[in-house]
N, CA and C atoms as a LAMMPS dump frame, in Angstrom:
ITEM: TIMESTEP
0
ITEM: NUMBER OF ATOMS
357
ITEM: BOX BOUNDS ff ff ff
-5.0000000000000000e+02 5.0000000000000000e+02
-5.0000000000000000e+02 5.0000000000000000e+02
-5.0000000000000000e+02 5.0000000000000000e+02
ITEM: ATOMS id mol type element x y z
1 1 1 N 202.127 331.826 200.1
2 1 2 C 201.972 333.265 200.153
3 1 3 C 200.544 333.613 199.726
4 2 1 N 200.071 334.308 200.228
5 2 2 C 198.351 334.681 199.951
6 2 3 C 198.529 336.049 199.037
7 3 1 N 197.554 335.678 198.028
8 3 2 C 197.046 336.571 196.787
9 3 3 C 196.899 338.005 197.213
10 4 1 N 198.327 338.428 196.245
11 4 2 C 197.974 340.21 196.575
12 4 3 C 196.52 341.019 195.774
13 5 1 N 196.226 341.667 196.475
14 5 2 C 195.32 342.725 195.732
15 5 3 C 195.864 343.657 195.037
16 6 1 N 195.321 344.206 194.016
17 6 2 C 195.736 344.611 193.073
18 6 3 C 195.103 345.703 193.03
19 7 1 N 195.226 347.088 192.676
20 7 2 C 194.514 348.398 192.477
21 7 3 C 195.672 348.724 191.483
22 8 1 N 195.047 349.703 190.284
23 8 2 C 195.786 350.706 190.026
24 8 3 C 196.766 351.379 190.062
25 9 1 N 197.911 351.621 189.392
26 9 2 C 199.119 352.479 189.769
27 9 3 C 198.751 353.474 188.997
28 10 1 N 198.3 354.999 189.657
29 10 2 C 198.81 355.861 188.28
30 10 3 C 200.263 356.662 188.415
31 11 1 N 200.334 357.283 187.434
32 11 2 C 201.769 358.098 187.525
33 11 3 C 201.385 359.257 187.989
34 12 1 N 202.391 360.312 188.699
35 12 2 C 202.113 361.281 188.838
36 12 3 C 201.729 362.757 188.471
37 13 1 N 200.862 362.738 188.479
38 13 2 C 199.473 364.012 187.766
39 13 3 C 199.376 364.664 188.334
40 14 1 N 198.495 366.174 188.242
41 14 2 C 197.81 366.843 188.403
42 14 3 C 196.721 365.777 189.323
43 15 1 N 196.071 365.984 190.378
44 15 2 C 194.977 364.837 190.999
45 15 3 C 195.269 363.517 191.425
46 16 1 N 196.538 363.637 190.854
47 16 2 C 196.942 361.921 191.828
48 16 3 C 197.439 362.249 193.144
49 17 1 N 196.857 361.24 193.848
50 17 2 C 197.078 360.757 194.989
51 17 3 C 197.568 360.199 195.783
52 18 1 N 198.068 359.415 197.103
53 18 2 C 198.329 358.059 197.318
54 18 3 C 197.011 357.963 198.164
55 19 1 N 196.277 358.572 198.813
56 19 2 C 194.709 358.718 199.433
57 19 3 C 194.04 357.972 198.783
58 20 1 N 194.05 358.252 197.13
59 20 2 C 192.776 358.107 196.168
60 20 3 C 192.49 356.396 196.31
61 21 1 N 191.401 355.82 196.759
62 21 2 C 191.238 354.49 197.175
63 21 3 C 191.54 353.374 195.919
64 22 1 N 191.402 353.972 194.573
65 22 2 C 191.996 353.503 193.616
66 22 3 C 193.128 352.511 193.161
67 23 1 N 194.022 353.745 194.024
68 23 2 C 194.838 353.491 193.894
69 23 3 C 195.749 352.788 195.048
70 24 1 N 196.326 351.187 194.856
71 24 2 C 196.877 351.017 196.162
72 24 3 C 198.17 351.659 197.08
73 25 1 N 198.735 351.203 198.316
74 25 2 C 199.548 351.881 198.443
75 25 3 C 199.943 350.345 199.016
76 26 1 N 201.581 350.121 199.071
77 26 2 C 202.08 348.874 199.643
78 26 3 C 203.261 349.656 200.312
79 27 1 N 203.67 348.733 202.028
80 27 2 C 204.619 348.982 202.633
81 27 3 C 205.324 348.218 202.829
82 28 1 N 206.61 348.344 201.778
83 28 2 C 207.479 346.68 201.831
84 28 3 C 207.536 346.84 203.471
85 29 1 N 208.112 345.752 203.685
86 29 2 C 209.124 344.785 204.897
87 29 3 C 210.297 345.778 204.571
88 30 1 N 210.881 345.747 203.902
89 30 2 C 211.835 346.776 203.43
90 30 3 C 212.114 347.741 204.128
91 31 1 N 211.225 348.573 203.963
92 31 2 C 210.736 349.893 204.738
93 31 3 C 211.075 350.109 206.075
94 32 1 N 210.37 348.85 206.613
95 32 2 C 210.025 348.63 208.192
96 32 3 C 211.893 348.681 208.565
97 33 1 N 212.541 347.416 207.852
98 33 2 C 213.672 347.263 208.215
99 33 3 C 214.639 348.055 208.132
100 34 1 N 214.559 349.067 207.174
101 34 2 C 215.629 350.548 207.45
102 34 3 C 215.322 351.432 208.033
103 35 1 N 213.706 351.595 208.717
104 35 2 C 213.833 352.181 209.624
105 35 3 C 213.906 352.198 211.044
106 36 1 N 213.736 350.854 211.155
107 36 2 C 214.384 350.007 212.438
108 36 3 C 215.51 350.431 212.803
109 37 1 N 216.667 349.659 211.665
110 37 2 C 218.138 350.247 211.521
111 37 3 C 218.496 351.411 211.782
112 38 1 N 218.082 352.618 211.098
113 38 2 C 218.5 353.739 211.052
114 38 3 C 218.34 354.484 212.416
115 39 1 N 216.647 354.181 212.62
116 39 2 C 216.568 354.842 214.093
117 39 3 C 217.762 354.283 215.176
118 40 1 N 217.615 352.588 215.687
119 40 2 C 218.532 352.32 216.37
120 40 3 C 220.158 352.785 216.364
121 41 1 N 220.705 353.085 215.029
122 41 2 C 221.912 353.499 214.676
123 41 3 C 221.884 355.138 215.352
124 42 1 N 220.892 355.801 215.334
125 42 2 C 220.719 357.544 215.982
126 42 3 C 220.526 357.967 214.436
127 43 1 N 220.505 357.301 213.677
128 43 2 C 220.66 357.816 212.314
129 43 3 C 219.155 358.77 211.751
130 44 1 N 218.088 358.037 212.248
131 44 2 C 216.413 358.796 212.219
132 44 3 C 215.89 358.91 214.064
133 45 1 N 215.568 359.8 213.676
134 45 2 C 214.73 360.53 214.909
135 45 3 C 213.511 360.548 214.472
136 46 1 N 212.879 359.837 215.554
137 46 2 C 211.236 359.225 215.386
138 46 3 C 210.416 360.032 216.376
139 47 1 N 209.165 360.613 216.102
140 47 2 C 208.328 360.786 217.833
141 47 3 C 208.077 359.587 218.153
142 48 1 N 208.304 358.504 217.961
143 48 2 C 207.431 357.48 218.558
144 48 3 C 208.352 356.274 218.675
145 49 1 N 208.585 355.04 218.995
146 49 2 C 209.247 353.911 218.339
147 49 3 C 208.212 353.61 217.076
148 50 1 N 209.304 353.043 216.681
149 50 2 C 209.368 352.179 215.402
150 50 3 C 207.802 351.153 215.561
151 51 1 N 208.094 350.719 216.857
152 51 2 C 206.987 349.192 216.91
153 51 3 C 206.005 349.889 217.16
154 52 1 N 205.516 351.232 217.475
155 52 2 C 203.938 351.947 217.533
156 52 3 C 204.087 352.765 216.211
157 53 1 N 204.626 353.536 215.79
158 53 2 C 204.708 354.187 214.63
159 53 3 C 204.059 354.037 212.868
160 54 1 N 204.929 352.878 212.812
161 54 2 C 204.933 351.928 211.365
162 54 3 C 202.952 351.729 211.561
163 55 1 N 203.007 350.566 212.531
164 55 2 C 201.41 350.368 212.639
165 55 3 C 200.445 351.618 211.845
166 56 1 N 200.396 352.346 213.712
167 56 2 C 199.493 353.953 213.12
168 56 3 C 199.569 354.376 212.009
169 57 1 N 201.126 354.594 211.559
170 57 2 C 200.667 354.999 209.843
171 57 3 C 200.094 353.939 208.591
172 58 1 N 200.858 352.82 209.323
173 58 2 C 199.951 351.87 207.959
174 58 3 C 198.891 351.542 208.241
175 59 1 N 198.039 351.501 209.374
176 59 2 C 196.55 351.788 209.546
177 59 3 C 196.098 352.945 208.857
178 60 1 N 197.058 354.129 209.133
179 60 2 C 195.863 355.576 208.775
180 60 3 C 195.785 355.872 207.555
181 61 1 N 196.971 354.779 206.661
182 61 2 C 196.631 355.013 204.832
183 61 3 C 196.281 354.098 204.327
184 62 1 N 195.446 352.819 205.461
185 62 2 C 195.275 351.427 204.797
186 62 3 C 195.939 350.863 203.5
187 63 1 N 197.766 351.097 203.741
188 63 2 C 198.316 350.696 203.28
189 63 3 C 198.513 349.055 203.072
190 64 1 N 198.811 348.617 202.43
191 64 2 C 198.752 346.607 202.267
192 64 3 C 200.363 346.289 202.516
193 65 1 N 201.048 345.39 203.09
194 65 2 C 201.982 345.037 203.462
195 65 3 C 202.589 344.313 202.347
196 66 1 N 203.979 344.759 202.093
197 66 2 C 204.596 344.006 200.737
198 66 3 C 205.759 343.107 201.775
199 67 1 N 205.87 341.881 201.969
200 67 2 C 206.365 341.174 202.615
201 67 3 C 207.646 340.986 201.699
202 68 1 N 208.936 340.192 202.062
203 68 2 C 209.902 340.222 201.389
204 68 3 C 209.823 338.679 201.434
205 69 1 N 210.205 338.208 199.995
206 69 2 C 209.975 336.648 199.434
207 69 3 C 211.178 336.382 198.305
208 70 1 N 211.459 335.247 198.277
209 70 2 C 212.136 334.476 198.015
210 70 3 C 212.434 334.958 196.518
211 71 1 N 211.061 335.467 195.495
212 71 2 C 211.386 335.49 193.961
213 71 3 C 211.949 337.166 194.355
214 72 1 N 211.822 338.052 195.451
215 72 2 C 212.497 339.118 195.295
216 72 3 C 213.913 338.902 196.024
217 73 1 N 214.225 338.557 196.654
218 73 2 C 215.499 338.398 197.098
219 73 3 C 216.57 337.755 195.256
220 74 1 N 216.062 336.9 194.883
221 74 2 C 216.42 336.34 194.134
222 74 3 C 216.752 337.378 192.958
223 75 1 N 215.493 338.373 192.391
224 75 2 C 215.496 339.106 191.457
225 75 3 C 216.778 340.071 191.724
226 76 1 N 217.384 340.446 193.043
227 76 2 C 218.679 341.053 193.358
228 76 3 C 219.572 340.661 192.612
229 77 1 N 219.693 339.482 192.343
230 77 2 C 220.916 338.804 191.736
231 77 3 C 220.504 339.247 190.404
232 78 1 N 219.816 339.704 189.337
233 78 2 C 219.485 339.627 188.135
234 78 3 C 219.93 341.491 187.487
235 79 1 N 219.619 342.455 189.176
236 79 2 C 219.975 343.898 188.698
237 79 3 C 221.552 343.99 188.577
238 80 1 N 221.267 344.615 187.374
239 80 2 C 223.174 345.347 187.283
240 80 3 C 223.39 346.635 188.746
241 81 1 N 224.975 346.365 189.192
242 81 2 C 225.327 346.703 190.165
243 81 3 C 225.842 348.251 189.542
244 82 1 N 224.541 348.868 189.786
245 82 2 C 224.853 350.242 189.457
246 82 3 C 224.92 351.245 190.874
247 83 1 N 224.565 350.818 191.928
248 83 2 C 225.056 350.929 193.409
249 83 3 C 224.676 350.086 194.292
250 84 1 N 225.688 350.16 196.145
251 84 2 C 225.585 348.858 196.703
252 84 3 C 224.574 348.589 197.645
253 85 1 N 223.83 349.838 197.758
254 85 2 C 222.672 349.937 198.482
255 85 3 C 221.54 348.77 198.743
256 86 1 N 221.972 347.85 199.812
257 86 2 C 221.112 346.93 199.816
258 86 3 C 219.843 346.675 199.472
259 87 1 N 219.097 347.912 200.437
260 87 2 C 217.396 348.05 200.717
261 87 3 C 217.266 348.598 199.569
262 88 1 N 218.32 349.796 198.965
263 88 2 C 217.676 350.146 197.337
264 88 3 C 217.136 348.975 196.489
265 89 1 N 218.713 347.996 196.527
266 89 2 C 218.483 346.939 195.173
267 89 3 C 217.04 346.15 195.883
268 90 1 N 216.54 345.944 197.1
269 90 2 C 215.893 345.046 197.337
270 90 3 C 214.058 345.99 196.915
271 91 1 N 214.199 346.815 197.471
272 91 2 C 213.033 347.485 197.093
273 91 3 C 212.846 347.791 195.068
274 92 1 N 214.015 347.681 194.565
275 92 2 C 214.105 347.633 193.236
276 92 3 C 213.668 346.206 193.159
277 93 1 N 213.968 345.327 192.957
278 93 2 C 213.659 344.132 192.818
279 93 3 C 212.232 343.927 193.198
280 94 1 N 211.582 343.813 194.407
281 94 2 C 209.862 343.714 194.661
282 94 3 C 209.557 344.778 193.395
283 95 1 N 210.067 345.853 193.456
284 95 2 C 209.247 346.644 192.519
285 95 3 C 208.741 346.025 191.332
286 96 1 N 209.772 345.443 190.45
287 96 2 C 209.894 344.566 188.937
288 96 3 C 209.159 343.456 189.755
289 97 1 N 209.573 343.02 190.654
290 97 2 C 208.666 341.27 190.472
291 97 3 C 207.122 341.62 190.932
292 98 1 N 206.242 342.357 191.656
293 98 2 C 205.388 342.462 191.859
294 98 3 C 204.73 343.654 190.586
295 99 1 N 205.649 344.117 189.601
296 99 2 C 204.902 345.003 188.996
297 99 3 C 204.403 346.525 189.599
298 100 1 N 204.748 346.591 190.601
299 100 2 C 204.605 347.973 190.755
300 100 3 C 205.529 349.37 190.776
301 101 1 N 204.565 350.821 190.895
302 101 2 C 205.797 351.543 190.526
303 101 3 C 206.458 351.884 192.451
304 102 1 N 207.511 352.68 192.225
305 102 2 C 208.15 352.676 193.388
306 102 3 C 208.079 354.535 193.519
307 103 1 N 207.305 354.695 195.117
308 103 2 C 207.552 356.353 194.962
309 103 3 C 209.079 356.38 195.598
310 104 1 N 209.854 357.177 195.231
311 104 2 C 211.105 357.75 195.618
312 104 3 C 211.807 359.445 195.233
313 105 1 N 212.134 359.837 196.349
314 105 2 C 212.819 361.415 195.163
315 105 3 C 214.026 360.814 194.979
316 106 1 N 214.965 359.068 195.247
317 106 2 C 215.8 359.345 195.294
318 106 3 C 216.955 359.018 193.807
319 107 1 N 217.113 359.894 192.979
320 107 2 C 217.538 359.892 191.088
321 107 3 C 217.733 358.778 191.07
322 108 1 N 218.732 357.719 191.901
323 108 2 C 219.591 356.597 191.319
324 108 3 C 218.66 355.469 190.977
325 109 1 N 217.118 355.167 191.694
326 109 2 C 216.433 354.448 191.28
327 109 3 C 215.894 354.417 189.174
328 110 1 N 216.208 355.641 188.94
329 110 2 C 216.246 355.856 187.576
330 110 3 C 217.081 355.339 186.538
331 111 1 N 217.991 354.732 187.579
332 111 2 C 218.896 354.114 186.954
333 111 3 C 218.473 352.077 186.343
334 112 1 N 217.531 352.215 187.182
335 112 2 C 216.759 350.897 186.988
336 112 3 C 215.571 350.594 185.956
337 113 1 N 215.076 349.508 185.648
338 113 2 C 214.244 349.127 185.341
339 113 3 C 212.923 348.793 186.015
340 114 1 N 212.1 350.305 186.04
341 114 2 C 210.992 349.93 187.196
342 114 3 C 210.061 351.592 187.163
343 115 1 N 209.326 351.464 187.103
344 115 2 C 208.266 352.512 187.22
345 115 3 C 208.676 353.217 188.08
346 116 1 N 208.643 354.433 188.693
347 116 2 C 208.89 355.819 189.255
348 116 3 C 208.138 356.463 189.47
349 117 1 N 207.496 356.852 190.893
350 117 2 C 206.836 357.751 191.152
351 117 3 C 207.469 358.887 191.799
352 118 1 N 207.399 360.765 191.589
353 118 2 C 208.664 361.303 192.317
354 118 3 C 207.772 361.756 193.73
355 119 1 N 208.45 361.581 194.927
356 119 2 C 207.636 361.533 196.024
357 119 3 C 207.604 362.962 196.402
């Protein structure tokens, strides 16, 4: 696996950003894969597909790609089953093993052990 870069997390302020070059921004695999799902299910309505979409935006916030690996799959097994939400527990898990915080509005991530950003 090749060496992540590292920027800054701040919490959310007055002047914070996800723009601010400072500060990084990462797009799990995660991501990609529920919204794959969801669209195909009729569940999200996209202007675009999925396979042009994802790109353009993670080009236009030179976002860094958080790939899904073996010590996060693993770290799943370690969270208490406080709901069964797959992609939650899995995006919880990268969060703790890579150290970063996670933006979400959605409460139940509060229920975890893991930095919080409210989106």
């Amino acid at each position: 696996m090749p060496p992540r870069r590292r920027r800054r997390v701040c919490p959310r302020r007055p002047g914070w950003s996800l723009t601010d070059e400072r500060n990084a921004l990462y797009v799990s695999a995660v991501s990609v894969w529920e919204i794959v799902i969801k669209q195909a299910l009729g569940k999200l309505t996209l202007a675009r597909p999925p396979k042009v979409l994802v790109p353009e935006m993670v080009a236009a916030t030179q976002a860094l790609s958080l790939p899904i690996d073996h010590t996060h799959t693993l770290q799943v097994a370690s969270l208490p089953p406080r709901h069964a939400d797959p992609f939650d527990r899995l995006f919880i898990a990268q969060a703790q093993v890579e150290r970063l915080a996670k933006v979400t509005a959605d409460a139940r991530f509060a229920a975890y052990d893991v930095e919080l950003l409210r989106a």
